[in-house]
C-alpha positions, 0 to 999 in steps of 0.5 A: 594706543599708549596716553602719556600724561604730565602731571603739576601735582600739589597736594590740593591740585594737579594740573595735567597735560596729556595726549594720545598716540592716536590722535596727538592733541594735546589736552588740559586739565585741572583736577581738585584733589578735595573731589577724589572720585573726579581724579579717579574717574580721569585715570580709570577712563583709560583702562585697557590701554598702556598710560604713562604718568609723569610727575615730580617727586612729592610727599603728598602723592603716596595716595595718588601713587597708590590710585594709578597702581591700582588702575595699572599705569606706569608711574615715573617720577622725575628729578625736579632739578633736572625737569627745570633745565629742560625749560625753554623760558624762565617763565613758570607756571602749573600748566607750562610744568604740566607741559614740560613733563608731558614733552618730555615723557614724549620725547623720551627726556624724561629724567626718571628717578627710582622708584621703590617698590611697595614692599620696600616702602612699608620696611622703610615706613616702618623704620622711620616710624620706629625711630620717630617713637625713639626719639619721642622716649628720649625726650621722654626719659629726658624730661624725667632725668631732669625732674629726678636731677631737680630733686638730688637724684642722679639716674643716668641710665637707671630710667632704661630698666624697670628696677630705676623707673621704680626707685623713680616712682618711690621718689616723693614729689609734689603733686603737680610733679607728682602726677607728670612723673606718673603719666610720663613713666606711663607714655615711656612704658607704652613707647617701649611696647610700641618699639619692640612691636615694630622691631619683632615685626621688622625681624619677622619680615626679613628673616628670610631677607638673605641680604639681610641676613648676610649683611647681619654677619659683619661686625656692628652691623645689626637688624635695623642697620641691615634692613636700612642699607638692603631696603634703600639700597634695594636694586643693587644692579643699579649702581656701577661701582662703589663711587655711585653708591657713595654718591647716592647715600651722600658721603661724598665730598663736595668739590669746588675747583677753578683753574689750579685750586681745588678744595674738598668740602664736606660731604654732600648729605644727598639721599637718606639721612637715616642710611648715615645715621644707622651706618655711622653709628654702626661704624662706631662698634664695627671698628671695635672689631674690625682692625682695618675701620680702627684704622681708618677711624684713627688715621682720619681723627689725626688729621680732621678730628673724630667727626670726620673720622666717624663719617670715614668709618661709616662710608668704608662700611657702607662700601662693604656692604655694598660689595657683600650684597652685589657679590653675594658674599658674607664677611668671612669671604670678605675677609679672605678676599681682602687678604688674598688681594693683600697677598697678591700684591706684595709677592707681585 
């Protein structure tokens, strides 16, 4: 007996729409997530059968996700988007999505997205959460550039060693100011312990990562940004050409074409900011290195100025790791491949 259950989840409630293959009836039900064991107890009443569960992507689920792979149902999250073009009426509420998602499970309509696993969802966890602690240190050193600069004293980049957070300690402050300086230089000390831990336990984990590591060998690309395009890209198998997964990442162009005009727009900015972030700033230093991506970085700056030139840059290294990853090869057989294909063609 397979249950298929379509789930309005909101991050007080769900409203739910199920049936059974055995008998057909469909079924409804409102479940208050304030009461946890009610929730549990609906799943778990299913145990020893296959259960299908359906719902539209959430950022409050990661609980309920972690409850049905702990009872051993199938999870598959579904495109909001795509889910509302397969309603009938204009007409909306919690039971009709309940409904749609449960006949769409049935009939096998379903628009499923992917899912990541639980391992690459802790890796990226712990990027983002990395990030947020470094965005928190530059407010931090900023608000101490500041109270340096008020008083005369130009630091710059002196606050990042423990030779300029010194000579701004010895800095002679009124009190208040005085005292902020000491608990912001004391919060930056402790950022800076958080930060390293969770880069030395990003490292740890993936020292054996072979895709990571082999990513790491093309110029620019280090830990992080390596972690970043093999953990959100994951299932390489997934993606039929580089067009996809320039499409998934979000650097392709919007188009907007009627009858003989056609115009190319920005880049769409669908899917991971932080696999751009981590792509265009490595870009930035691969192309010191890499004569091909100066080249393309100059050739875009001429012509659109260096923003979009730095986005051409991080899409091209995207698509090389792309290739290395699905190939399984690091840069220096990149590089010959390149060459060779170069060759080929101009003897042909």
């Amino acid at each position: 007996m397979t249950v298929y259950i379509g789930v309005d989840f909101h991050a007080r409630q769900q409203t739910i729409s199920y049936l059974t293959t055995e008998d057909g009836e469909i079924k409804h039900l409102v479940l208050m997530h304030d009461d946890p064991a009610s929730v549990r107890a609906f799943y778990e009443q299913f145990t020893g059968h296959r259960v299908v569960v359906g719902f539209e992507s959430s950022g409050y689920a990661a609980w309920f996700e972690e409850l049905l792979e702990e009872l051993g149902c199938e999870i598959w999250i579904g495109h909001a988007t795509y889910i509302r073009q397969f309603a009938k009426r204009r007409q909306k509420n919690d039971r009709r999505d309940a409904d749609l998602i449960l006949e769409l499970l049935h009939t096998g309509d379903f628009p499923r997205i992917h899912r990541y696993s639980r391992s690459t969802r802790e890796m990226l966890q712990q990027l983002r959460y990395r990030q947020r602690l470094v965005k928190m240190r530059t407010m931090v050193i900023n608000m101490l550039l500041f109270m340096a600069s008020s008083r005369g004293v130009s630091m710059r980049t002196q606050l990042r060693s423990q030779k300029g957070q010194a000579k701004l300690q010895q800095l002679p402050l009124p009190e208040p100011l005085g005292n902020q300086r000491d608990e912001l230089l004391s919060l930056l000390q402790t950022l800076n312990q958080k930060i390293s831990t969770i880069e030395q336990w990003l490292e740890q984990q993936t020292k054996e990562d072979v895709g990571v590591q082999r990513l790491q060998t093309h110029p620019g690309i280090g830990l992080l940004t390596s972690i970043c395009v093999r953990y959100t890209l994951e299932d390489i198998g997934r993606f039929s050409n580089t067009r996809k997964v320039t499409a998934f990442a979000g650097f392709d162009p919007m188009q907007d074409k009627s009858d003989e005009r056609e115009r190319m727009g920005a880049i769409s900015k669908q899917g991971s900011r932080w696999l751009r972030f981590f792509l265009i700033e490595a870009g930035q230093i691969a192309m010191r290195r890499d004569v091909d991506l100066a080249n393309v970085y100059h050739r875009v700056s001429r012509r659109g100025g260096h923003a979009k030139a730095k986005v051409a840059v991080g899409r091209r290294l995207l698509v090389r790791a792309f290739i290395m990853l699905r190939d399984e090869i690091d840069y220096a057989e990149f590089q010959r491949r390149g060459v060779a294909a170069r060759s080929s063609r101009g003897t042909a």
